[in-house]
C-alpha positions in Angstrom: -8.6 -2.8 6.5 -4.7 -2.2 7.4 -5.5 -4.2 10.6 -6.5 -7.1 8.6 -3.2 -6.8 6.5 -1.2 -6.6 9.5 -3.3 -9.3 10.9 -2.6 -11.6 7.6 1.6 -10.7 8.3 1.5 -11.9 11.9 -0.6 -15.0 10.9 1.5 -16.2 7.9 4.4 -15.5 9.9 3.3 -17.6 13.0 2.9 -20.3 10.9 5.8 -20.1 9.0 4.9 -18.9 5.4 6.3 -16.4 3.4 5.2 -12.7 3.5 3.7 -11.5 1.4 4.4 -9.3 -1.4 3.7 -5.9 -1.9 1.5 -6.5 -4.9 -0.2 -9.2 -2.6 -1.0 -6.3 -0.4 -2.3 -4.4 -2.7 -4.3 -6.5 -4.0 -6.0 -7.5 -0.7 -6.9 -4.2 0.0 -8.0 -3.1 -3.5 -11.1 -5.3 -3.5 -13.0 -3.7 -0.6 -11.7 -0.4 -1.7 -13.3 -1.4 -5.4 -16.4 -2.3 -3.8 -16.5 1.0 -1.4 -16.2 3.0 -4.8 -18.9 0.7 -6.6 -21.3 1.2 -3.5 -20.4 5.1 -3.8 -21.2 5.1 -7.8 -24.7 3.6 -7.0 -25.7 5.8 -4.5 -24.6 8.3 -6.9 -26.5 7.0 -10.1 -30.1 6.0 -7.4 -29.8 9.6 -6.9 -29.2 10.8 -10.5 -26.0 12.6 -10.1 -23.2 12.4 -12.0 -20.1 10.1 -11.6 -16.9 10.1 -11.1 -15.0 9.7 -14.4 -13.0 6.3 -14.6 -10.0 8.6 -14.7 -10.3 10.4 -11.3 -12.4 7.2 -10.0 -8.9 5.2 -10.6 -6.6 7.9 -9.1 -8.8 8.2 -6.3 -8.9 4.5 -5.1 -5.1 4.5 -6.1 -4.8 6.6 -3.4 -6.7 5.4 -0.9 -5.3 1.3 -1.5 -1.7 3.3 -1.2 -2.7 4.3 1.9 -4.0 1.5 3.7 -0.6 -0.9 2.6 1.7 2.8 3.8 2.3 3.7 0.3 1.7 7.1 0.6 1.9 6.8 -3.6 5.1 5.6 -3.7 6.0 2.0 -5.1 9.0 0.7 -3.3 11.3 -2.1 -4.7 9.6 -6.1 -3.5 12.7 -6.3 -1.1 12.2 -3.4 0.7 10.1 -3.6 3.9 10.0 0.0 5.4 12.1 2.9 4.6 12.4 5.3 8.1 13.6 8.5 8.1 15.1 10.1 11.2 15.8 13.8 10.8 18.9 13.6 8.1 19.2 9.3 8.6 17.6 7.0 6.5 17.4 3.6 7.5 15.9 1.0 4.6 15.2 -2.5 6.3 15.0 -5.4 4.0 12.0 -8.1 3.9 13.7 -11.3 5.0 16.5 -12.9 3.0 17.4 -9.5 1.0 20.3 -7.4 1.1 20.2 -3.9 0.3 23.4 -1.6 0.1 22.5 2.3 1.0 22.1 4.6 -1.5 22.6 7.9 0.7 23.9 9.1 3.8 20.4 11.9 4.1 17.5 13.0 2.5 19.7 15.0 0.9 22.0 12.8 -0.9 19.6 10.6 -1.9 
């Protein structure tokens, strides 16, 4: 799945179009994720056991979709590309035609 978003950047980017958003992302990679849960639920009900409440179902595939776009369950701000961190430097690097001022010198002060 990430290698098909990744594909998607390098494609609409060859071409010319605008990235896409974050929420784009997201939602590209929620629908198999969806259907990965739906498949699990099935199996689940065929065999009579008990599901997942929609709660923990919704936290769970959460998760995994903020995983596959590099979340890692944080929501950054639509300008922001990446954020790296390097030991005590943080470097935020802006999606095309955004400025971003620094909000910290570290980890620490930020």
């Amino acid at each position: 799945m990430t290698a098909q978003l990744n594909d998607r950047v390098i494609a609409d980017d060859a071409v010319g179009r605008p990235a896409i958003t974050q929420s784009e992302r997201r939602a590209l990679a929620a629908v198999p994720v969806q259907e990965a849960a739906d498949t699990y639920a099935n199996g689940e009900l065929g065999r009579g056991d008990t599901l997942l409440s929609p709660e923990v179902e919704a936290r769970v595939t959460a998760a995994v979709v903020d995983d596959l776009v590099g979340m890692g369950g944080r929501q950054p701000h639509e300008s922001i590309e990446n954020i790296n961190v390097n030991g005590d430097r943080v470097f935020v690097h802006p999606l095309a035609g955004h400025r971003t001022s620094p909000r910290g010198q570290s980890r620490r002060a930020l």
